[in-house]
N, C-alpha and C positions, 0 to 999 in steps of 0.2 A: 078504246084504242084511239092514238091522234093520229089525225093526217097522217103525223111524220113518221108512224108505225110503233110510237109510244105507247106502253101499257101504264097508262094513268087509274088512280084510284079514286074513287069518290066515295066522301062520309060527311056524316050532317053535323055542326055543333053547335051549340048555344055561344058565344062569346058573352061577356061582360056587358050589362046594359043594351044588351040586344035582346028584342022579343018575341024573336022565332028562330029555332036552329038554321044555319046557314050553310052552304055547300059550303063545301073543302076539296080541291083536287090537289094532285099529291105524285109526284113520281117514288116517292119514300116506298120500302117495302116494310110490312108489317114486323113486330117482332119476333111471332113465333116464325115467319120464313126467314129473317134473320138469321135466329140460332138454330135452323135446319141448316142452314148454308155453310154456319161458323162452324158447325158439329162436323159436315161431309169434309168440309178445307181440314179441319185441324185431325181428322183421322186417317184420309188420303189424301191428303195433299201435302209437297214437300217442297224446298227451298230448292230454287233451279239455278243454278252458274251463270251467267249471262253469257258463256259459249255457247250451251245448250239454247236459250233464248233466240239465237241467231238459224238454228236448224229445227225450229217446229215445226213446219210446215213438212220437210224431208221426215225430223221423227211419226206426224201422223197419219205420211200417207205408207210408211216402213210399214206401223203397227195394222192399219188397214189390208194389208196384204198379206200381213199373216194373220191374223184373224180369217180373212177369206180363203185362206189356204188350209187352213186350222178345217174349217168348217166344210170344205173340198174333198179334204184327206177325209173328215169322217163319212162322208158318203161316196168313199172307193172312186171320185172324179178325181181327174187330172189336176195337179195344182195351175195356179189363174197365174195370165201371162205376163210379166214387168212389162211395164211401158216404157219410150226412153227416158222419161224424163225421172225415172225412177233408178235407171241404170248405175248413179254415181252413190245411191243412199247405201249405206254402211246397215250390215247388221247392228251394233252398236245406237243405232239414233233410230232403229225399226222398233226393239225392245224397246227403248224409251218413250216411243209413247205410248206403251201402255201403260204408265204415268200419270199421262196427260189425259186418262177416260174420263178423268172426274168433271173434269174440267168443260168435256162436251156434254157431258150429260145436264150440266149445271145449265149452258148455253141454250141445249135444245127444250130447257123444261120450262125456258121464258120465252126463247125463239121459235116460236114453231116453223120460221123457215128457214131456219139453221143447216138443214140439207141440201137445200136448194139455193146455198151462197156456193160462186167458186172457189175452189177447196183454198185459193189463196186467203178470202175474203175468211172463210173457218181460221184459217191456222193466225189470222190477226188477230180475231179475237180470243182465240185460245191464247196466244202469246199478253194478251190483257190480263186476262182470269191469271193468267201461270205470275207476272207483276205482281199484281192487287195480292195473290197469296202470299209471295215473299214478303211484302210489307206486313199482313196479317198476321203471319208467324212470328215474324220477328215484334210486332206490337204484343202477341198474346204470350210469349215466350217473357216479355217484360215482365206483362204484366201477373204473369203466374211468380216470376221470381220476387216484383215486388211484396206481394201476398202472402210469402213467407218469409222473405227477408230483408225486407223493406224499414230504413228507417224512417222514425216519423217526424223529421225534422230534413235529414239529409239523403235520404233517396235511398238508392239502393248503392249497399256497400262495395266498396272493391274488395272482392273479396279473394284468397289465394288461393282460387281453385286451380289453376295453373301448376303452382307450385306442389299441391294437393295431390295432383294426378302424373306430375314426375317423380314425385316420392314414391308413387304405390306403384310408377312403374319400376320403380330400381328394386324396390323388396322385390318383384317379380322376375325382374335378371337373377339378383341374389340365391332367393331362395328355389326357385323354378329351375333358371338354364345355368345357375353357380358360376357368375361369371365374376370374375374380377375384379376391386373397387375401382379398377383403373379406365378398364375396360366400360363398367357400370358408366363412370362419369362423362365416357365421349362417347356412348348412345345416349345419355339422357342431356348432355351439353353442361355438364358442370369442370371445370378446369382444376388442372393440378397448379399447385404451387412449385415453385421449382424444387421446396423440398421433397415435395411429392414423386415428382419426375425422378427425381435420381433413385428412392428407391422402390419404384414401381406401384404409388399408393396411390389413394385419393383419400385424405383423411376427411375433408367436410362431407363425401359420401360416406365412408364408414362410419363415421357416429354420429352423422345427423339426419341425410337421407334417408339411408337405406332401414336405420331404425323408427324413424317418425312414421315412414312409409309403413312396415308391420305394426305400429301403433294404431292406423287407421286400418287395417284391415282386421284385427282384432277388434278395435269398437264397433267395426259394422257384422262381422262373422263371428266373433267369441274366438276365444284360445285354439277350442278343437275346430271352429268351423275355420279356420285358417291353415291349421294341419293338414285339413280334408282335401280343403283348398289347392294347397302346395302339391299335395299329394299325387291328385287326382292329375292336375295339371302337367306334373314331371312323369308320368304315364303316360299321358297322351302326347307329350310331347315323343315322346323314346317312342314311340309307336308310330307317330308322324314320320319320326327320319329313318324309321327301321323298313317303308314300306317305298317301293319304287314311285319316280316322280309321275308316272303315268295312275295310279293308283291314288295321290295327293291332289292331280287337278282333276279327276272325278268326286271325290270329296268336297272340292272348291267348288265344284260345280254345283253339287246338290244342298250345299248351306246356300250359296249363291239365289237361285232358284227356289229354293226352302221345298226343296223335292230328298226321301227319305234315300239314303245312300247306295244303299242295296238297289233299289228301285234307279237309280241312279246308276250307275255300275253295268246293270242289265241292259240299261236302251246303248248305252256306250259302247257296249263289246257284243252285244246279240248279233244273231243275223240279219242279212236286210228283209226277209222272210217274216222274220218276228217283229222286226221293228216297224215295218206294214200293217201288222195284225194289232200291233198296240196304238198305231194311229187312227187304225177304224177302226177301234172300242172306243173312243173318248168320246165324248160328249162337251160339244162346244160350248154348252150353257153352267158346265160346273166350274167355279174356282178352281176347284184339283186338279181335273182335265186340263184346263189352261197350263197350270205350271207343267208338268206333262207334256203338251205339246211344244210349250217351251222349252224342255228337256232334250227330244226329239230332234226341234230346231239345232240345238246347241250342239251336238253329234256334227249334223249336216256341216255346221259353222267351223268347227274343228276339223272333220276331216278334209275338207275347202282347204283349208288354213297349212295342213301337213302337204296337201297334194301341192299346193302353190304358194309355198312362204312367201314369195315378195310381189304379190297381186293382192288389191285393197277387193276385200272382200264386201258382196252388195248381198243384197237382200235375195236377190235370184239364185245362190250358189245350193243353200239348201236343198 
């Protein structure tokens, strides 16, 4: 450790025409803690907005408060009190940083006084780590594309994945919600010709879109697996619109969350009786639980949000 509270490394080496190994100190980390690091960023870690970048600090001390709340409720206490300075933080930027755990954990496992910074002094260097990742991602995301499609003279190709993925969405109006070529072309931003216009067409979407588009989804699914496809898809659609909208954002809610529907559904519309009892069965140390109490939360969020439409909801209202 230096003075300056650097964790330096020392190793011995032989140089060239030297004839005794010599010291080596070294701020570099090794490479297997390298690709421990690369491995944790590139599984949880994600590219942050730089809106979000400007509220870490509010995101980490949101997610800290439910976590201690989380872990309150499971032992039948009183949820822990907002402070003021917490008063203006949004549900929204509270969930967010639980995002951001990776990123302390990475912190505290080289900092052992990473607790003992004030939480401003934390949320800097969180907001570093949460940078450094955006570069990361976007260097490893290269270099994965290189890798496979990489030329060996002129880089990596421009290629029309763009174009790729308006095609397969227009099969998907077509064949799915059976809209219109006309209609097709001004969701997917392709214009009519004025011949078009007068008699309600889009012909470069009818014979070249909307077909190339089923072209690609049959070389990746097969014939039938595109039928299934379509199929499956215009079911669950008709089932979407067939069912009221309060019933639709329970649904958003538990893909949202990746909490099972049903399971969903039940913390939503239960009693507050049960919804007590499924707060203290969880268990703050499981994944599951956590989404869970995040489900829980999301109820509290909501119903805040009905009782007071035009009051910005904080992290206390739960």
């Amino acid at each position: 450790m230096l003075d300056n509270g650097q964790l330096a490394r020392l190793t011995f080496g032989r140089e060239k025409a030297e004839d005794y190994p010599r010291a080596k100190v070294t701020l570099d980390v090794p490479r297997v803690e390298q690709a421990i690091t690369a491995t944790l960023v590139a599984l949880h870690g994600d590219s942050v907005e730089k809106e979000d970048l400007l509220h870490v600090r509010d995101a980490l001390r949101g997610a800290r408060w439910y976590r201690q709340a989380f872990e309150a409720s499971g032992k039948g206490e009183p949820l822990p009190e907002v402070s003021s300075a917490m008063e203006h933080i949004t549900a929204h930027a509270g969930l967010r940083g639980f995002d951001y755990e990776y990123a302390e954990d990475l912190l505290r496992h080289y900092r052992p006084d990473f607790n003992d910074l004030p939480d401003t002094d934390q949320a800097a260097l969180v907001r570093g780590v949460l940078e450094k990742t955006n570069g990361f991602l976007t260097s490893l995301r290269e270099l994965t594309l290189y890798v496979q499609h990489g030329h060996p003279y002129k880089g990596l190709p421009n290629t029309p994945i763009k174009e790729t993925a308006r095609d397969m969405r227009a099969a998907e109006l077509k064949d799915i919600e059976e809209l219109s070529h006309a209609e097709i072309g001004r969701r997917v931003d392709v214009g009519q010709t004025p011949s078009d216009e007068s008699k309600g067409d889009n012909t470069r979407v009818r014979t070249r879109i909307v077909p190339q588009g089923r072209a690609y989804f049959k070389k990746a699914l097969g014939e039938e697996g595109y039928k299934e496809y379509v199929r499956s898809s215009r079911a669950e659609r008709n089932r979407r619109l067939s069912v009221d909208e309060d019933s639709r954002a329970i649904e958003d809610y538990a893909e949202i969350l990746r909490v099972p529907a049903d399971r969903m559904r039940h913390i939503m519309t239960c009693s507050l009786e049960e919804l007590d009892k499924e707060a203290q069965a969880l268990d703050p140390n499981r994944p599951d639980d956590q989404r869970i109490y995040l489900a829980i939360m999301a109820r509290g969020m909501r119903e805040t949000r009905s009782r007071r439409p035009n009051e910005t909801h904080s992290v206390n209202t739960p």
